[in-house]
C-alpha atoms as a printed R data frame, in Angstrom:
    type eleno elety resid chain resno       x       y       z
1   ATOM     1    CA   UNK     A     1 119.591  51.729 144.962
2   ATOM     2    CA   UNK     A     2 117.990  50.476 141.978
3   ATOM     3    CA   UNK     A     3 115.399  53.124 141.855
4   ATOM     4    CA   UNK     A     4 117.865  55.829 141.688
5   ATOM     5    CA   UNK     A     5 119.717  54.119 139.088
6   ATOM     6    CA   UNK     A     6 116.812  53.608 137.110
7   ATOM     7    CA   UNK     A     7 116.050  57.866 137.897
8   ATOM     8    CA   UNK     A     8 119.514  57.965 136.520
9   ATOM     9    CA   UNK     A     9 119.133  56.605 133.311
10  ATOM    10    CA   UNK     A    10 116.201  57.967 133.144
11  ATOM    11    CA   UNK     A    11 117.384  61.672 133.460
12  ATOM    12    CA   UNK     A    12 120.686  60.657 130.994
13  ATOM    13    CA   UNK     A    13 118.309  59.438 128.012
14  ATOM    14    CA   UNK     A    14 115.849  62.522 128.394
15  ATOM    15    CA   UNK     A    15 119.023  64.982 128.498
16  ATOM    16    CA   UNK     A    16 120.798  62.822 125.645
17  ATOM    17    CA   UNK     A    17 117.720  63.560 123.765
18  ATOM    18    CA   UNK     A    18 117.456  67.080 124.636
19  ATOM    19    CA   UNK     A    19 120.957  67.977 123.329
20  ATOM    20    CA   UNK     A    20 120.497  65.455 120.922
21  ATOM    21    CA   UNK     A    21 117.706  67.999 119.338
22  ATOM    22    CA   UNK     A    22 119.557  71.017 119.467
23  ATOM    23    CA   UNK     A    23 122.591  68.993 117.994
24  ATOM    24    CA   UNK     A    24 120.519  68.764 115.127
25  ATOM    25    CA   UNK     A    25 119.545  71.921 114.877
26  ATOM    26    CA   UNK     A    26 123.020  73.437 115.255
27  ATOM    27    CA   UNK     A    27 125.370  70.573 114.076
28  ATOM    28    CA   UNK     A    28 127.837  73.014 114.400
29  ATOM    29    CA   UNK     A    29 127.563  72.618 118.425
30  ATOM    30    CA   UNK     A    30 127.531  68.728 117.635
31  ATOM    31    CA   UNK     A    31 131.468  68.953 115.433
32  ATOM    32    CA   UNK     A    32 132.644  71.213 118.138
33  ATOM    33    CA   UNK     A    33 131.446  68.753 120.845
34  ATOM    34    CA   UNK     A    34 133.183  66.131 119.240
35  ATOM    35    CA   UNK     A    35 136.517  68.256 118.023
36  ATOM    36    CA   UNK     A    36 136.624  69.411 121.963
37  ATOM    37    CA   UNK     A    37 136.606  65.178 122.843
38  ATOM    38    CA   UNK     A    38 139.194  64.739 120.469
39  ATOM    39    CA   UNK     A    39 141.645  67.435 121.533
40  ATOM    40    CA   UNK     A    40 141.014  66.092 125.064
41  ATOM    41    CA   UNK     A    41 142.087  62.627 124.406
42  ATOM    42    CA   UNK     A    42 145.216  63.960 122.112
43  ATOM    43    CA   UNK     A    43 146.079  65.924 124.978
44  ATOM    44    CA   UNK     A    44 145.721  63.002 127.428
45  ATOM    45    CA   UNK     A    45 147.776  60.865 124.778
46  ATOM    46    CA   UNK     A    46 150.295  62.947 124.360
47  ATOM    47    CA   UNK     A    47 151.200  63.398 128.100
48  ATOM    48    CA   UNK     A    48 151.284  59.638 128.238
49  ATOM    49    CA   UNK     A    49 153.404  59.494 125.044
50  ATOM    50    CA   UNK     A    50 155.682  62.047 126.487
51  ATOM    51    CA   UNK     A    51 156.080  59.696 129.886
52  ATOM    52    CA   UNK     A    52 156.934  56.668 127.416
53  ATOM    53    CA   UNK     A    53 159.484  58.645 125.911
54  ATOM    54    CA   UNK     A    54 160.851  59.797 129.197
55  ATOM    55    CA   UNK     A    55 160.822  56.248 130.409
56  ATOM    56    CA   UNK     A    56 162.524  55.167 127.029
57  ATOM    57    CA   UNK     A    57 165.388  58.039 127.693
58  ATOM    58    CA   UNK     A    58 165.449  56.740 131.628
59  ATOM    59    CA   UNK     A    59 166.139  53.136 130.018
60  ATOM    60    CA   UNK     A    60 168.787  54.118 127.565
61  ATOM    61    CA   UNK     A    61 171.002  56.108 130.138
62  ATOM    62    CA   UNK     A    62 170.653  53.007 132.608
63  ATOM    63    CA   UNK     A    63 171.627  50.836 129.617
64  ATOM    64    CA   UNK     A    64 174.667  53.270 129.251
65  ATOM    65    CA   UNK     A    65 176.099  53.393 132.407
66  ATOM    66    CA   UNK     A    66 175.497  49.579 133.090
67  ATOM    67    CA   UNK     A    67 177.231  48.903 129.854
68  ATOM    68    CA   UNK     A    68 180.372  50.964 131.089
69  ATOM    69    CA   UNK     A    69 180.382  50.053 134.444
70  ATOM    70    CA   UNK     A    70 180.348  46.282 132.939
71  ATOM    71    CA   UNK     A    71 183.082  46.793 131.011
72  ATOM    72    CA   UNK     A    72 184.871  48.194 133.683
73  ATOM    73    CA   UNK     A    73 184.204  44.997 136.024
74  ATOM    74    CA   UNK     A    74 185.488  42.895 133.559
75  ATOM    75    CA   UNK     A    75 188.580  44.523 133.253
76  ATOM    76    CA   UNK     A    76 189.110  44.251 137.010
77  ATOM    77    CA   UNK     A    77 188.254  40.812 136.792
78  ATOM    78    CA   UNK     A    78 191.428  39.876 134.788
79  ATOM    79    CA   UNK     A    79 193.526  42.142 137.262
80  ATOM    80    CA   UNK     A    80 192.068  40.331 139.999
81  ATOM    81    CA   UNK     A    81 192.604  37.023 138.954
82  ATOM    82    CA   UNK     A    82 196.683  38.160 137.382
83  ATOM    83    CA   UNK     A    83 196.961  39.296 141.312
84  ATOM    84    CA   UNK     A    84 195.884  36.285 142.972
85  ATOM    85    CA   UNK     A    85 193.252  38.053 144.226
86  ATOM    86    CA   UNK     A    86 190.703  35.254 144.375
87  ATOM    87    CA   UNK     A    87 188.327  37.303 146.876
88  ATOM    88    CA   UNK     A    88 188.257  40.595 145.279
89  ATOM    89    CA   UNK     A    89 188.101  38.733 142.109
90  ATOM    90    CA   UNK     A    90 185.025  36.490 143.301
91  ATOM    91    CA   UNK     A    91 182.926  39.840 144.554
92  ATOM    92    CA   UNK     A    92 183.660  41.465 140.749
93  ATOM    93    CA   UNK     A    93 182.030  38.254 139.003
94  ATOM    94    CA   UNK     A    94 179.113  38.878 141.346
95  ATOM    95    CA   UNK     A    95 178.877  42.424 140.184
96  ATOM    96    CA   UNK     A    96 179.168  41.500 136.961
97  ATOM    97    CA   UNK     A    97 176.589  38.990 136.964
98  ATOM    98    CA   UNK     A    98 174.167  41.568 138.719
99  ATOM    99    CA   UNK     A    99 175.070  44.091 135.672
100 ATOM   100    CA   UNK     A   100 173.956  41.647 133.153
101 ATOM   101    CA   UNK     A   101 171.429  40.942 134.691
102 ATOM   102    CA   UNK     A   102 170.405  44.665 134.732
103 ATOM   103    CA   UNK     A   103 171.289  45.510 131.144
104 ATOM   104    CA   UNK     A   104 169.134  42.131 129.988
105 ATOM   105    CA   UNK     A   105 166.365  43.635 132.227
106 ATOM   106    CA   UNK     A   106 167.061  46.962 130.933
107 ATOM   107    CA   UNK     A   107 167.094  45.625 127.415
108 ATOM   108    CA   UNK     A   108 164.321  44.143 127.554
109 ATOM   109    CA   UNK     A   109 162.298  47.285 128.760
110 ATOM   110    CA   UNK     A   110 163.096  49.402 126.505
111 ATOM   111    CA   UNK     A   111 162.397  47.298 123.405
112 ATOM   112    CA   UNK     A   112 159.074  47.377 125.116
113 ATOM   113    CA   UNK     A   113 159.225  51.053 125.551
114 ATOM   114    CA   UNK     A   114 160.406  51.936 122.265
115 ATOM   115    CA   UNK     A   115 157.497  49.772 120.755
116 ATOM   116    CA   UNK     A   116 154.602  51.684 123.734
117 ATOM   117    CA   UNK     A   117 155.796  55.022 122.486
118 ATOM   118    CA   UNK     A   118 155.882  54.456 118.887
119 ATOM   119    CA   UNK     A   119 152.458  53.385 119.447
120 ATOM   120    CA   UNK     A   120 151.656  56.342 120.865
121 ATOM   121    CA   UNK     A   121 152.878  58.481 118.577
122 ATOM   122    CA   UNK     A   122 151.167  56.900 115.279
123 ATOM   123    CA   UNK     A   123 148.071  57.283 117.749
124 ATOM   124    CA   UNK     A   124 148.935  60.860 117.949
125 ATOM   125    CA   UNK     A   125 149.327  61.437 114.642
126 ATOM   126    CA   UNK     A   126 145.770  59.645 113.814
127 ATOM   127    CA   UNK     A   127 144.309  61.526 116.415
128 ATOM   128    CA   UNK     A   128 145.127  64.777 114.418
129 ATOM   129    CA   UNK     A   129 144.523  63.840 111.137
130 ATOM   130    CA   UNK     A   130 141.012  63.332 112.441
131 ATOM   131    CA   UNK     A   131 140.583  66.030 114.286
132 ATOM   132    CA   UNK     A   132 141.574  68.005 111.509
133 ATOM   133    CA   UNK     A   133 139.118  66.051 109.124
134 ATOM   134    CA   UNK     A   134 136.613  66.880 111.713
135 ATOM   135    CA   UNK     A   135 137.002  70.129 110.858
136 ATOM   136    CA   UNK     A   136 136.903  70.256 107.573
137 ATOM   137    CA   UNK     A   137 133.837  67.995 107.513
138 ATOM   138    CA   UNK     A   138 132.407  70.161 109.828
139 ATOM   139    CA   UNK     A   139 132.955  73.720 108.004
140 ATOM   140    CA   UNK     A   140 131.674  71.561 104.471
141 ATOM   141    CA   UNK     A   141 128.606  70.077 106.076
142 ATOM   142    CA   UNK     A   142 127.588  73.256 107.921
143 ATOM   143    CA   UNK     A   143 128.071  74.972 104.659
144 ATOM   144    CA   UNK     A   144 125.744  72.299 102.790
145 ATOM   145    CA   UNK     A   145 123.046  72.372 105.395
146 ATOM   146    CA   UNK     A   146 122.634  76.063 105.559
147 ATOM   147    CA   UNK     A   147 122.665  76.234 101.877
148 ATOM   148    CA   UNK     A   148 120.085  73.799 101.839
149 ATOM   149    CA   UNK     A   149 118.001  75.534 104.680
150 ATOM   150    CA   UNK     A   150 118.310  78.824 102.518
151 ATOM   151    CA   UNK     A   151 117.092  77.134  99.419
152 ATOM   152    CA   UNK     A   152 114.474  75.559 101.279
153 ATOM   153    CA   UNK     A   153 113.019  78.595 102.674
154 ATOM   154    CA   UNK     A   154 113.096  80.049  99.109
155 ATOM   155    CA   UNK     A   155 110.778  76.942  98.132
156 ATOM   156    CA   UNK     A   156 108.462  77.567 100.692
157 ATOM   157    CA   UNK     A   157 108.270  80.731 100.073
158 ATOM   158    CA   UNK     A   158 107.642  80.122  96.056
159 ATOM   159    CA   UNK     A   159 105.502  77.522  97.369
160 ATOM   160    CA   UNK     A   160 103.166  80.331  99.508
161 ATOM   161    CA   UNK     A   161 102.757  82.434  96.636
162 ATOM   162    CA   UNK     A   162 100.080  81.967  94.123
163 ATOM   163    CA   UNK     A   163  99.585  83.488  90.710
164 ATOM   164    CA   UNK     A   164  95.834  82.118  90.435
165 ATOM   165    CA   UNK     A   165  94.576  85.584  91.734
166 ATOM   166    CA   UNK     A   166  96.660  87.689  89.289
167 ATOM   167    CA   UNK     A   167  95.795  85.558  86.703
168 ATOM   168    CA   UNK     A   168  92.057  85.896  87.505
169 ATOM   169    CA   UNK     A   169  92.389  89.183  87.720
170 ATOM   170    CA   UNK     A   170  93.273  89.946  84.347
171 ATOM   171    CA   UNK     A   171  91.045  87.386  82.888
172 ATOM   172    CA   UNK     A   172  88.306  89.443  84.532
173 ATOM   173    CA   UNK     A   173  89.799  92.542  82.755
174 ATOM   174    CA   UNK     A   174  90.322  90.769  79.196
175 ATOM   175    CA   UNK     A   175  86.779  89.835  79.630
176 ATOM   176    CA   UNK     A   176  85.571  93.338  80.618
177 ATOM   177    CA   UNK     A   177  87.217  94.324  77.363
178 ATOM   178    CA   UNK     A   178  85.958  92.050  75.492
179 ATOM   179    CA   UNK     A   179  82.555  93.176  76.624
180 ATOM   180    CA   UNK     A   180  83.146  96.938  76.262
181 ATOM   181    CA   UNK     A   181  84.032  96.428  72.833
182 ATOM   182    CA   UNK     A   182  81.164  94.350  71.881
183 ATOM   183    CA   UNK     A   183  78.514  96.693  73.223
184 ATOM   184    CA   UNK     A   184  80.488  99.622  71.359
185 ATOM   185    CA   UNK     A   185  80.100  97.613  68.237
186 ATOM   186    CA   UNK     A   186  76.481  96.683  68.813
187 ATOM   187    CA   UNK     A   187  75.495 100.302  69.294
188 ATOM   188    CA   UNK     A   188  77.374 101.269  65.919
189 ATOM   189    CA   UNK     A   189  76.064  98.596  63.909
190 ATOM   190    CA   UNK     A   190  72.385  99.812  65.646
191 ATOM   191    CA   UNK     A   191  73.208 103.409  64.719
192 ATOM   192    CA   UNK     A   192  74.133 102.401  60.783
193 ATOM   193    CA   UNK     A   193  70.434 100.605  60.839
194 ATOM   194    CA   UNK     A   194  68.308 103.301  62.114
195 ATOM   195    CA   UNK     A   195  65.828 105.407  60.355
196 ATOM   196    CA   UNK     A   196  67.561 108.335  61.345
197 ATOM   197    CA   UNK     A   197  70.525 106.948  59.963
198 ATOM   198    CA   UNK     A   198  68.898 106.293  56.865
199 ATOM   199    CA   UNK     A   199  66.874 109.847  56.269
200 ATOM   200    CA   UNK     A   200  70.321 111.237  56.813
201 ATOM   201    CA   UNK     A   201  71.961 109.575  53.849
202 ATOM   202    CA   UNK     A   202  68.874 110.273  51.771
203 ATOM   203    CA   UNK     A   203  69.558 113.989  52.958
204 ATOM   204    CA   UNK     A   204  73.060 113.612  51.674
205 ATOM   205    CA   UNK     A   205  71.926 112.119  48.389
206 ATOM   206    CA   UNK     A   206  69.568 115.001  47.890
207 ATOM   207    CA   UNK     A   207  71.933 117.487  48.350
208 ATOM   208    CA   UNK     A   208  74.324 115.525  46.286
209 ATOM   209    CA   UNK     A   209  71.865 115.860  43.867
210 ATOM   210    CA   UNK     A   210  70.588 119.427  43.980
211 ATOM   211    CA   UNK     A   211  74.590 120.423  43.677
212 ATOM   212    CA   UNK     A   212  74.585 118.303  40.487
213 ATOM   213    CA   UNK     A   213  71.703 120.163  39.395
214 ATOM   214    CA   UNK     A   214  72.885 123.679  40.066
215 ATOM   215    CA   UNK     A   215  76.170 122.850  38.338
216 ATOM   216    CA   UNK     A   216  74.120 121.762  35.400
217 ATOM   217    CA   UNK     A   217  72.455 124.821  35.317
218 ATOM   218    CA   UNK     A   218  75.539 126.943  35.790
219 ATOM   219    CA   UNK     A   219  77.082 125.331  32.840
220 ATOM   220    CA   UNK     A   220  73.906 125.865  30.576
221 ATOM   221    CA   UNK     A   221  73.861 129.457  31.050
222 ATOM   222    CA   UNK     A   222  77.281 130.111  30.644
223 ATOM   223    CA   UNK     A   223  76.757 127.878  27.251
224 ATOM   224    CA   UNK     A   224  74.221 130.509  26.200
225 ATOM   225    CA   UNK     A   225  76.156 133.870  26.982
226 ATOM   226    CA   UNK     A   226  79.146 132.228  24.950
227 ATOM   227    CA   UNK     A   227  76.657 131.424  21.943
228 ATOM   228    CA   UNK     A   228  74.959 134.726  21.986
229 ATOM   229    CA   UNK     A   229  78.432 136.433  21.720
230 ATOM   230    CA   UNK     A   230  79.730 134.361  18.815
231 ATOM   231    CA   UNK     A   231  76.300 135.663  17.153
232 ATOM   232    CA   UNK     A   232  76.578 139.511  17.937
């Protein structure tokens, strides 16, 4: 026997556990689970409730007919006795003792019922107000929690990417750049030193110069043609 209680527990705590993990991986499952326990034990409340109530009722009408059939006795009582009837009055004063008896009973029962089914009800009433808060809680938290699972799968997924290669990339073209231009510049300020470069502004100059020349010449001889006019 004890082995098979022990394979008992055993098999409870590993499927506890079990949906103790999906529980937390769907706590809506876990609300639900405990909404569904609630609504059971309302319902089993209430039923019991409503048999208080009827008990109360059952009480109240035997309170109500004892009462009248009491006062009834008692009237026939004082007949009895104004008739001389000692025998019929004698079996009245037992029924009326048995009646009081019954309503003190009676009385007694349903104070006690009226109390159990009060009880009941404020249970009720707790019972709802909780199942109800279970539900809001549960909408709110599920809410939170997949909010929090979307954000965190944003993060992670920030996290995974990495700028270092884009970054390095365009360093690597910034420095290509860089080197382009320099080499450009090194082969221009190489040009402006070369002999070539040199014989070709002495070129210029002399051509600069020959044009001076001619235009000195130019002007000379049209000096003379003027003067020899003014003389003819």
């Amino acid at each position: 026997m004890g082995f098979f209680n022990r394979m008992y527990n055993l098999w409870k705590g590993f499927l506890s556990l079990f949906v103790g993990r999906i529980e937390e991986k769907h706590p809506e499952i876990a609300y639900e689970n405990a909404i569904n326990s609630m609504t059971e034990k309302y319902a089993k409340l209430k039923s019991a409730a409503a048999g208080l109530i009827k008990h109360r009722a059952k009480l109240e009408a035997s309170i109500q007919k004892n009462r009248t059939e009491l006062e009834q006795v008692q009237l026939d009582v004082q007949t009895a006795v104004s008739a001389g009837e000692d025998e019929v009055a004698l079996i009245l004063l037992q029924r009326q003792e048995e009646l009081e008896g019954l309503l003190a009973t009676d009385e007694r029962d349903l104070e006690q019922a009226a109390k159990d089914a009060e009880n009941a009800k404020n249970s009720l009433r707790q019972i709802k107000v909780e199942i109800d808060k279970l539900k809001r809680e549960r909408d709110q938290v599920v809410a939170q929690i997949k909010d929090a699972e979307a954000r965190k799968q944003i993060q992670e997924q920030l996290d995974g990417l990495s700028v270092d290669d884009d970054i390095k990339a365009l360093d690597n073209v910034r420095q290509y750049a860089d080197k382009v231009r320099a080499e450009v510049q090194i082969g221009d300020e190489i040009k402006e030193s070369s002999i070539e470069n040199k014989l070709q502004a002495i070129r210029q100059q002399s051509g600069s110069a020959k044009a001076q020349a001619r235009l000195a010449a130019l002007k000379a001889q049209r000096g003379q043609t003027e003067d020899g006019g003014k003389t003819l």
